[in-house]
TORKOL-4160 file (C-alpha; in steps of 0.2 Angstrom, whole numbers, padded with zeros to 4 digits, m for minus):
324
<pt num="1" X="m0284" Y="m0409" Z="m0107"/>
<pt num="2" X="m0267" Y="m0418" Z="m0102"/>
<pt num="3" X="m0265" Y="m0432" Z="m0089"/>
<pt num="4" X="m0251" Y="m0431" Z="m0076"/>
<pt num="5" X="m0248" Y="m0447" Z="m0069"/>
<pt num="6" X="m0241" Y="m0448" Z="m0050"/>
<pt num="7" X="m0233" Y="m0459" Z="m0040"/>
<pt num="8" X="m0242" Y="m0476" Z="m0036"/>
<pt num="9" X="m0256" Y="m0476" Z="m0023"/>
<pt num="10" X="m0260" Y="m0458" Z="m0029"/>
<pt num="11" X="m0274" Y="m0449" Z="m0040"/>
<pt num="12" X="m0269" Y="m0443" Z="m0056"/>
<pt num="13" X="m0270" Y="m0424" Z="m0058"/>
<pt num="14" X="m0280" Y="m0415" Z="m0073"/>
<pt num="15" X="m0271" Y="m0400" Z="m0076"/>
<pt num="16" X="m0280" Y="m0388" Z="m0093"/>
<pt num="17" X="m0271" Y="m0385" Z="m0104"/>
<pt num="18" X="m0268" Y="m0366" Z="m0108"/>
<pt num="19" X="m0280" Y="m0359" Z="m0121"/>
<pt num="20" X="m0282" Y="m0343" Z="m0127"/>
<pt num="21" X="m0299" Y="m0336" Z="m0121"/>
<pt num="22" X="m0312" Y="m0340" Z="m0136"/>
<pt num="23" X="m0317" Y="m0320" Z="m0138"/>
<pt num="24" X="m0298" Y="m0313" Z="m0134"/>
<pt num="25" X="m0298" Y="m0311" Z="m0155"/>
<pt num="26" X="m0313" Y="m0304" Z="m0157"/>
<pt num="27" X="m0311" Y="m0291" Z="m0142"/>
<pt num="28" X="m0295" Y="m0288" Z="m0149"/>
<pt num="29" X="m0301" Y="m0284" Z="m0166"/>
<pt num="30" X="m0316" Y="m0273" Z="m0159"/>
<pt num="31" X="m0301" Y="m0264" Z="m0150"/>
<pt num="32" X="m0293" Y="m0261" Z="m0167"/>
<pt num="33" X="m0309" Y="m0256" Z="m0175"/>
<pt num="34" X="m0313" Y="m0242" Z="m0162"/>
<pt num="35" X="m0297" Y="m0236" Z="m0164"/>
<pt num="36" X="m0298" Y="m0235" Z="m0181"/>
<pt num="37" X="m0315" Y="m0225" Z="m0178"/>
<pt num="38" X="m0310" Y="m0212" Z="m0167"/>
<pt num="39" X="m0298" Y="m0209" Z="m0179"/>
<pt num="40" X="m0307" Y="m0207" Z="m0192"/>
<pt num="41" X="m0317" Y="m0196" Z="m0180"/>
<pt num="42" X="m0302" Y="m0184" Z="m0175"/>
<pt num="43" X="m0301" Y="m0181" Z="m0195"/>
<pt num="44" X="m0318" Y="m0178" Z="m0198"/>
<pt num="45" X="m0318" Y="m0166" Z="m0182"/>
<pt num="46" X="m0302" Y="m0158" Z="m0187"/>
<pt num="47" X="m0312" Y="m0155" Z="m0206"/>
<pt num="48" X="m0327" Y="m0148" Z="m0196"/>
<pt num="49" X="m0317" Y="m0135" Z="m0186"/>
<pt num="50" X="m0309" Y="m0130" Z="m0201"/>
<pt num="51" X="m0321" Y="m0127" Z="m0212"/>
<pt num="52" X="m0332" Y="m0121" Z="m0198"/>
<pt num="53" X="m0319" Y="m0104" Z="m0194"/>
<pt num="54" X="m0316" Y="m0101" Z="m0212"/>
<pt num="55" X="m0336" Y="m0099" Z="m0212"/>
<pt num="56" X="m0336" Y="m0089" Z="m0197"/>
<pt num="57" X="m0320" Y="m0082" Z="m0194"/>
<pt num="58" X="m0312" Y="m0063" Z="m0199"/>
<pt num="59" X="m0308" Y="m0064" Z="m0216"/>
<pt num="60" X="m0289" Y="m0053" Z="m0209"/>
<pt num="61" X="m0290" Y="m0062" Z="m0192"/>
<pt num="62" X="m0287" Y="m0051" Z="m0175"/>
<pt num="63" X="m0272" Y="m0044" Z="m0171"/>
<pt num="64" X="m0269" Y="m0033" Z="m0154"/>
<pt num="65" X="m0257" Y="m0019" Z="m0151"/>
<pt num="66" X="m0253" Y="m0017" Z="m0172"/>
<pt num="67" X="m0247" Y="0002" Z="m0176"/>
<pt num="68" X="m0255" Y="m0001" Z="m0195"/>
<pt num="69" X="m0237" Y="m0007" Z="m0201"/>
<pt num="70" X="m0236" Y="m0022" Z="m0207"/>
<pt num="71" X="m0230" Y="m0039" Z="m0194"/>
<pt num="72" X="m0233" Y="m0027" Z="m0181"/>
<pt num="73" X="m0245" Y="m0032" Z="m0167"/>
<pt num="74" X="m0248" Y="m0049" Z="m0159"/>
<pt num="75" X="m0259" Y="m0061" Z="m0166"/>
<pt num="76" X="m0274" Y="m0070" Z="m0158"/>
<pt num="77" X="m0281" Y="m0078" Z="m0173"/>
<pt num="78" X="m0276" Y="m0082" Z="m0190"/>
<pt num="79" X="m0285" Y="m0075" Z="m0206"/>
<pt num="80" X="m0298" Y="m0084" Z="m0215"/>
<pt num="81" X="m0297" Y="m0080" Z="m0232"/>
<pt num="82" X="m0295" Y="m0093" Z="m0245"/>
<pt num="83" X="m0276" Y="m0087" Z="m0248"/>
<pt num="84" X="m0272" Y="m0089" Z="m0229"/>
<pt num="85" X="m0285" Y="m0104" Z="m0228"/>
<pt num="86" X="m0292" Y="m0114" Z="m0241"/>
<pt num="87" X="m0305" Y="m0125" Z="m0240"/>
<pt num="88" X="m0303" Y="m0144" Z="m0237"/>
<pt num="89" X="m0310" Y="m0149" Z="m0254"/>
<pt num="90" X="m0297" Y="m0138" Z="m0264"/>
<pt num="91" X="m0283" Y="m0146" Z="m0255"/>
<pt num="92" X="m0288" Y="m0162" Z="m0261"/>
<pt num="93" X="m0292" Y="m0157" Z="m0279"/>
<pt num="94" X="m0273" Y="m0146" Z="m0280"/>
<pt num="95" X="m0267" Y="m0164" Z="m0274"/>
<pt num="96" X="m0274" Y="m0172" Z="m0291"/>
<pt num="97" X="m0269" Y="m0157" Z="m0301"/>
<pt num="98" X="m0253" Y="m0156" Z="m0312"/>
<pt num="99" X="m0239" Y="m0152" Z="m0301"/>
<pt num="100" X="m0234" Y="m0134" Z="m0310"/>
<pt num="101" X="m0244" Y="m0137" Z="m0326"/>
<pt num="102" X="m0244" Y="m0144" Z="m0343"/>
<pt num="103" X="m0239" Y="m0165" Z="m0344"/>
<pt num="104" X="m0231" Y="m0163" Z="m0325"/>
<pt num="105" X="m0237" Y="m0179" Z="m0314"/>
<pt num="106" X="m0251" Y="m0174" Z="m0302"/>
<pt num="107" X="m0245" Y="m0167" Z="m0285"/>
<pt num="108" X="m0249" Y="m0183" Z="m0277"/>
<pt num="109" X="m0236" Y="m0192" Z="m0287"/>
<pt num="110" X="m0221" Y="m0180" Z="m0285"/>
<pt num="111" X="m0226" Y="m0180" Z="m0267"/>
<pt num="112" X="m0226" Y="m0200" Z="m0265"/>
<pt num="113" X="m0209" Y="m0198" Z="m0271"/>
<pt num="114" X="m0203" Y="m0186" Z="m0261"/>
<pt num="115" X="m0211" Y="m0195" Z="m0246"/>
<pt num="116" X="m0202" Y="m0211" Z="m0250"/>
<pt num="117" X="m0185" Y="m0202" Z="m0251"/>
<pt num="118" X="m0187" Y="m0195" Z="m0233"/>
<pt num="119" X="m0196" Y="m0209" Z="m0226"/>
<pt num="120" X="m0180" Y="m0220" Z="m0232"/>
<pt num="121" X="m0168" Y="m0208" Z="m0223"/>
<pt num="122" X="m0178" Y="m0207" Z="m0208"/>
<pt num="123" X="m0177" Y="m0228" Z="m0207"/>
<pt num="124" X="m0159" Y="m0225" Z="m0208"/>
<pt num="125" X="m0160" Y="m0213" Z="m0195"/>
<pt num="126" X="m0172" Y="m0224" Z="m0185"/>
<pt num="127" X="m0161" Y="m0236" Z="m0184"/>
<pt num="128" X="m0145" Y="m0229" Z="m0181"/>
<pt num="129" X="m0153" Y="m0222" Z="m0166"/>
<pt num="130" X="m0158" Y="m0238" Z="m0160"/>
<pt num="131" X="m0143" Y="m0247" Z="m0161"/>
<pt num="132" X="m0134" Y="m0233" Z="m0154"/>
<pt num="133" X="m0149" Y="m0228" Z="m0139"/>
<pt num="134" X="m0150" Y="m0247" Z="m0136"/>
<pt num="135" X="m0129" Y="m0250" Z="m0133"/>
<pt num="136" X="m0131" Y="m0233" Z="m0120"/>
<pt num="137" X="m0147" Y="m0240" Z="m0113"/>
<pt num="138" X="m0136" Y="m0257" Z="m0108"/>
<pt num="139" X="m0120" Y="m0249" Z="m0102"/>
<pt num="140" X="m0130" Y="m0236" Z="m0091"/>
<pt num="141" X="m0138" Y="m0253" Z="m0084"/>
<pt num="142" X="m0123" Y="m0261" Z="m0083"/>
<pt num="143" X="m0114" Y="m0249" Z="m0074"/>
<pt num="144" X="m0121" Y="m0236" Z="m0062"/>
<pt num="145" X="m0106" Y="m0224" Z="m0063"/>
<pt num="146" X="m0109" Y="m0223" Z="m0082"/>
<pt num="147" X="m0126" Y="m0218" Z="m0080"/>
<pt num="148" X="m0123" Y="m0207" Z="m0069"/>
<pt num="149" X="m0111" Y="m0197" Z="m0081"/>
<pt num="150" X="m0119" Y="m0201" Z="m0095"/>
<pt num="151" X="m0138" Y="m0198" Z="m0092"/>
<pt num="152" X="m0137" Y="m0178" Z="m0090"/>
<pt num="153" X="m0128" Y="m0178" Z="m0104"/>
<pt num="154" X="m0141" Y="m0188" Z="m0115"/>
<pt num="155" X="m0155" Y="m0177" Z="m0109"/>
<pt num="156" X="m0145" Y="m0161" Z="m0112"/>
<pt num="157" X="m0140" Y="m0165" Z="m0130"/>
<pt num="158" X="m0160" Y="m0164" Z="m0135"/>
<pt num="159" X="m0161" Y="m0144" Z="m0127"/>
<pt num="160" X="m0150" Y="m0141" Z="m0140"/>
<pt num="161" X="m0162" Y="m0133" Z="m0158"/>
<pt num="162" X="m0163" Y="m0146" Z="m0172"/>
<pt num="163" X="m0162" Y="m0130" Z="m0183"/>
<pt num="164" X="m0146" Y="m0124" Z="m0177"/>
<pt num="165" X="m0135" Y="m0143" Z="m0176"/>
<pt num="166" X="m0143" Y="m0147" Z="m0193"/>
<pt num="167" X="m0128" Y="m0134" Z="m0204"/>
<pt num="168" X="m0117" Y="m0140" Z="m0189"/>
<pt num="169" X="m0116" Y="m0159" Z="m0196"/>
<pt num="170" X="m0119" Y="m0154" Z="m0211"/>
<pt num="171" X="m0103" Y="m0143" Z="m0213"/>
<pt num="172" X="m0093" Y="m0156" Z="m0204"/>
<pt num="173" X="m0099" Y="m0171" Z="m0218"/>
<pt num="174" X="m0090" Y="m0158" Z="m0228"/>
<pt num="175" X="m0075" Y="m0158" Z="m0222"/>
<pt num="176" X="m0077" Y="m0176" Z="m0220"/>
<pt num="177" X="m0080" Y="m0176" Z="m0240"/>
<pt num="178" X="m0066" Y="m0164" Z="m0245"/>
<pt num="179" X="m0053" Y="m0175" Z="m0233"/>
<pt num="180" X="m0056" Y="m0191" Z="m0246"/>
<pt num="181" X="m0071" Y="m0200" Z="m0237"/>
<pt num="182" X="m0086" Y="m0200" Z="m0248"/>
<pt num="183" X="m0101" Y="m0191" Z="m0236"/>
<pt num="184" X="m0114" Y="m0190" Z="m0248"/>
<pt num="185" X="m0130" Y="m0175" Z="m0242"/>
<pt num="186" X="m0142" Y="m0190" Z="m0238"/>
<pt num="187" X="m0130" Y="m0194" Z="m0225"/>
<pt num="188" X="m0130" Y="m0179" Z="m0214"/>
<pt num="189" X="m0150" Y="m0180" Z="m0215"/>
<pt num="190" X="m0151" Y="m0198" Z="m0209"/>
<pt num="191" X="m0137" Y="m0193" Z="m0194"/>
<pt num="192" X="m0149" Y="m0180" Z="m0188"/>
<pt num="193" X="m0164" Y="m0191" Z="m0188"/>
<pt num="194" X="m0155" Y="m0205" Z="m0179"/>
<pt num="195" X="m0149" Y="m0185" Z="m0167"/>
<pt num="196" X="m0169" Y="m0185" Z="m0162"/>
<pt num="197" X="m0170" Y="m0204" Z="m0161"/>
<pt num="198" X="m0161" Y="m0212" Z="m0151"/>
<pt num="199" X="m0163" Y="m0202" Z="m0135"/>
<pt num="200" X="m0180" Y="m0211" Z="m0131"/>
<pt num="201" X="m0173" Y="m0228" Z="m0135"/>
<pt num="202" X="m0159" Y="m0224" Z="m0124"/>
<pt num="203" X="m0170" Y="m0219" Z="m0109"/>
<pt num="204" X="m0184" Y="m0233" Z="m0112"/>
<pt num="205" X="m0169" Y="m0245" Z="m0113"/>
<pt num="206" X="m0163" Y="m0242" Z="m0097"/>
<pt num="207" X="m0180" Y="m0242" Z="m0087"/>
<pt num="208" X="m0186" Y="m0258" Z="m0095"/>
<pt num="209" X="m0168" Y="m0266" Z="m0091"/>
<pt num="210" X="m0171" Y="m0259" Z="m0074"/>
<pt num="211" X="m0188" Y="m0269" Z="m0072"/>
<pt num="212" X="m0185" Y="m0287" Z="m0068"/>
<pt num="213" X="m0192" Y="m0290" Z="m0050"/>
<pt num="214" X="m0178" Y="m0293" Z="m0037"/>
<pt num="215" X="m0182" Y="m0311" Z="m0034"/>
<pt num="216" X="m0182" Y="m0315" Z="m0052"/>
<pt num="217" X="m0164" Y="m0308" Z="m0052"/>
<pt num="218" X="m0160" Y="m0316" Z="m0037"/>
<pt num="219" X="m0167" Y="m0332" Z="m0045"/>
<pt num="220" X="m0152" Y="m0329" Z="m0060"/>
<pt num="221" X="m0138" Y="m0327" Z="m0046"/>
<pt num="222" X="m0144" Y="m0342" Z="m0038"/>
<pt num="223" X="m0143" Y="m0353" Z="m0054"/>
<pt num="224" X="m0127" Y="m0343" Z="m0055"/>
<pt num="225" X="m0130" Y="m0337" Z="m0070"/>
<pt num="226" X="m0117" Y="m0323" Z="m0075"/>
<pt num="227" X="m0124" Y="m0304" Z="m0083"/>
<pt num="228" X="m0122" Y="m0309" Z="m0101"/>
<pt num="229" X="m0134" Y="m0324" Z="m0096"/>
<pt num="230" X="m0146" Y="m0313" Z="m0085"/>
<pt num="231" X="m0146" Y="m0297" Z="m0100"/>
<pt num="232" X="m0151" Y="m0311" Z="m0113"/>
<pt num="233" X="m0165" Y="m0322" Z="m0104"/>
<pt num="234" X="m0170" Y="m0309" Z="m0092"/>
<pt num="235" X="m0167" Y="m0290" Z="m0094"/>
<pt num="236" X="m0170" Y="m0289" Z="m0113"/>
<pt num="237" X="m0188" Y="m0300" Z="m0111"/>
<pt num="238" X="m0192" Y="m0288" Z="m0099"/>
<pt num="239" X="m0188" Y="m0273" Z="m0106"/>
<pt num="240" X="m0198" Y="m0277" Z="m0123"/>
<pt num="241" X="m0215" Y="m0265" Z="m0117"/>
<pt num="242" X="m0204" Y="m0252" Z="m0112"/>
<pt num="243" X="m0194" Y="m0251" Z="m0126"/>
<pt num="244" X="m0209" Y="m0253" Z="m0139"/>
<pt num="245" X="m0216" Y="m0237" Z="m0133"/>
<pt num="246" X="m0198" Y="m0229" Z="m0135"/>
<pt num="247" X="m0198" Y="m0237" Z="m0152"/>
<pt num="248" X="m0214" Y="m0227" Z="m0157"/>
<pt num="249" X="m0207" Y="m0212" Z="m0152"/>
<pt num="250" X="m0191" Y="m0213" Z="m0160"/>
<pt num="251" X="m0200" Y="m0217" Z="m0176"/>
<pt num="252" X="m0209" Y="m0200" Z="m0173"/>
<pt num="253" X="m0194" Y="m0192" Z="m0170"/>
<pt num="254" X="m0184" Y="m0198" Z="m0184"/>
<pt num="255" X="m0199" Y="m0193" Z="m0197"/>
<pt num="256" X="m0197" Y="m0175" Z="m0189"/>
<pt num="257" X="m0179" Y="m0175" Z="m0188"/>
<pt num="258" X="m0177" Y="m0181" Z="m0208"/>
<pt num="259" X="m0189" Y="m0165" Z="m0213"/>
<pt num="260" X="m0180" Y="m0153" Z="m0202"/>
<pt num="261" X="m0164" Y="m0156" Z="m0209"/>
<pt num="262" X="m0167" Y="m0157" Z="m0227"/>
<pt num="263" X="m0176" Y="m0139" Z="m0223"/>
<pt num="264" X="m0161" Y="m0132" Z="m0214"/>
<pt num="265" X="m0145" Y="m0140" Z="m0228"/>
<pt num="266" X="m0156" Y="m0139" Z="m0244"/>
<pt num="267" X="m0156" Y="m0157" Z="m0247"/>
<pt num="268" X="m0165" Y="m0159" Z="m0266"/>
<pt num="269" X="m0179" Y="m0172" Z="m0267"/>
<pt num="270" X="m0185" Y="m0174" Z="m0250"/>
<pt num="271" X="m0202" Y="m0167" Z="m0244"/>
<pt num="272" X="m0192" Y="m0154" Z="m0232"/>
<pt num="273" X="m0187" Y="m0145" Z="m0248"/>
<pt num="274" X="m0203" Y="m0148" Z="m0257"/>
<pt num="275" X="m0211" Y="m0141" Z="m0242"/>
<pt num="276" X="m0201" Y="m0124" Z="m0244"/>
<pt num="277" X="m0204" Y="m0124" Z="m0262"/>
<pt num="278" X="m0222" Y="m0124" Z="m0262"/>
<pt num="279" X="m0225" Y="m0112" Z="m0246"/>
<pt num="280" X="m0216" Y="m0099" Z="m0258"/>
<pt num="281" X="m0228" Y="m0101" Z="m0270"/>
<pt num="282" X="m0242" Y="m0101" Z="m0260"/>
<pt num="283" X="m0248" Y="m0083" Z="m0263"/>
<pt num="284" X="m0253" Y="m0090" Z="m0281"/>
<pt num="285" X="m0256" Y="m0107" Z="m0276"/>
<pt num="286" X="m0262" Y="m0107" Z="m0258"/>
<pt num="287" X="m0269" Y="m0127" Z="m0258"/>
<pt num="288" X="m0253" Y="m0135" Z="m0264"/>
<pt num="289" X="m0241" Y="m0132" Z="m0248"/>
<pt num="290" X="m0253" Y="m0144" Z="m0240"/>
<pt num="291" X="m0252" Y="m0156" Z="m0250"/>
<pt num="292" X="m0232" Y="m0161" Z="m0245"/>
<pt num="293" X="m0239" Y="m0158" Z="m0226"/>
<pt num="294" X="m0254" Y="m0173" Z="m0229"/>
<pt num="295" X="m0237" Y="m0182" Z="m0235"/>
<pt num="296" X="m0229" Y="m0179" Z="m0220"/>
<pt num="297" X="m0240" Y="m0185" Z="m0209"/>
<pt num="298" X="m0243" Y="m0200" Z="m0220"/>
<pt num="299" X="m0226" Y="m0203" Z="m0217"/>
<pt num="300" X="m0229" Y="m0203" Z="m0197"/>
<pt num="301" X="m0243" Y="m0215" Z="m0200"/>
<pt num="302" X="m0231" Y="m0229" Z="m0209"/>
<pt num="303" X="m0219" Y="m0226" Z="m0195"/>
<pt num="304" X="m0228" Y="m0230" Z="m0180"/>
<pt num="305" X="m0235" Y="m0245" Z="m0192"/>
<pt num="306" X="m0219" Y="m0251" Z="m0194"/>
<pt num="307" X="m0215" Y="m0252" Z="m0176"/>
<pt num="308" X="m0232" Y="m0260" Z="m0176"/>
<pt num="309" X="m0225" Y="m0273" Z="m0185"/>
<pt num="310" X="m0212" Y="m0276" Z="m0172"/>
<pt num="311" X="m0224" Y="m0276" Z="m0160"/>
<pt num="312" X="m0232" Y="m0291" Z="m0168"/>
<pt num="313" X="m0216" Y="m0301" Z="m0169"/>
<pt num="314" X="m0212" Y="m0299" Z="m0153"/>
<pt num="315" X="m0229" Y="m0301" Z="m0144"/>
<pt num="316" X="m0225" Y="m0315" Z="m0134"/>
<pt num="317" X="m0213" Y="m0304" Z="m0124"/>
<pt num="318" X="m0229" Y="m0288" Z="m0121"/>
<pt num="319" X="m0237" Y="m0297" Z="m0108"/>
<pt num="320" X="m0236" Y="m0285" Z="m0098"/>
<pt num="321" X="m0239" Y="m0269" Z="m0106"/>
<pt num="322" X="m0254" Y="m0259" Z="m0105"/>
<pt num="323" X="m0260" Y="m0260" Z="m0123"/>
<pt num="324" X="m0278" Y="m0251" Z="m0120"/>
């Protein structure tokens, strides 16, 4: 309790202090606890479905409107036999198996590396779409004409096929490379993760920007505070809920964008590649593609827990976000 004094011939004032409410940790950590069980929940569901169509399902799937060629004919649902669909449990053991026999490392360790690799260039990719969404996000707050122009053309450039701009930038580090300036592979895969990346912070940028309540700004002017002032102590606080969310997904995005483009230019080491290595070999070996797509998402899950961690630092600033 504190103890304002007034002026003489007046009560003094007890104001509380503020406190956070005794059970806002605990609720906070039952919060976190169901989430990590329906989690857990989704997997075991996702396990149950599986396992449950292998049982019941047609060993060569259905297919309508085939001619008795083969990839002819439309089809409704996927085969079930263990080539097509092996079980849960042989996944998992493949994972702990030698990765193509003899002293090779288990799977699971070639795949932690190759995880690493394209988590690494996905950060890089992360954030170079955040520095760059961000700087649009302020200039189309800045000034309307620029977002006027500029907007369209932010939300066109993500129509355009990851598949298809991937060879495009790739080719173009190339000639980059042949003209004297050192563009090594990795960095082609990180520009095309930062592609997929920054759109989301560009857009959640600008909305959170946008949110300050017109008598807070008119607040600024009145204290005559210029925009640098404004962006710092008013617009950027402001913005932090809507721009954590766009972090999540740029995260997202980043991990898809890395795997996509190691795919599409061969990049060696990555999990893209390894993902194409083993789906070739899967008619001999059909648990062991899975094991680099469990990787992948893996990697999902330590992206979004990194932005989780920024989260943290900056919860002082989420007070108004809907965190349910």
């Amino acid at each position: 309790m504190t103890d304002q004094v007034l002026a003489p011939g007046t009560t003094t004032a007890v104001v509380p202090e503020e406190r956070m409410p005794r059970g806002g940790r605990s609720s906070r950590g039952r919060a976190t606890a169901i989430r990590v069980g329906w989690g857990v929940l989704g997997i075991a569901a996702v396990v149950a479905v599986w396992e449950l169509y292998k049982l019941l399902g047609p060993a060569d799937g259905v297919t309508v409107g085939s001619d008795g060629s083969a990839g002819s004919g439309v089809i409704l649902l996927p085969r079930s036999h263990d080539r097509a669909m092996p079980h849960v449990g042989d996944m998992v053991v493949r994972m702990f198996a030698a990765t193509s026999g003899g002293d090779t490392p288990p799977l699971i360790v070639s795949v932690a590396g190759a995880a690493g690799m394209t988590l690494g260039l996905a950060a890089l990719g992360w954030v170079i779409g955040v520095v760059v969404g961000s700087l649009l996000g302020v200039a189309m707050q800045r000034w309307r004409l620029v977002e006027a122009g500029l907007l369209p053309w932010i939300v066109v450039s993500q129509i355009v096929p990851l598949i298809a701009f991937a060879p495009v930038v790739n080719a173009i580090g190339t000639q980059v490379d042949r003209s004297g300036f050192p563009w090594p592979p990795w960095l082609s895969v990180a520009l095309i993760a930062s592609y997929l990346a920054f759109f989301p912070v560009a857009v959640g940028m600008l909305r959170g920007l946008s949110a300050p309540d017109a008598m807070h700004l008119d607040l600024m002017r009145a204290s005559s505070a210029g925009w640098w002032q404004t962006l710092v102590r008013l617009r950027l606080p402001a913005a932090v809920p809507h721009l954590l969310s766009a972090l999540r997904l740029a995260a997202a995005s980043a991990v898809v964008g890395a795997v996509v483009a190691e795919v599409s230019i061969g990049l060696r080491g990555g999990i893209g590649r390894m993902l194409i290595q083993l789906a070739g070999q899967a008619s001999s070996d059909p648990a062991a593609p899975w094991a680099p797509t469990f990787g992948t998402v893996v990697m999902g899950l330590v992206a979004a827990g990194g932005v989780a961690l920024v989260g943290v630092a900056l919860h002082r600033f989420r007070r108004g976000e809907d965190t349910a």
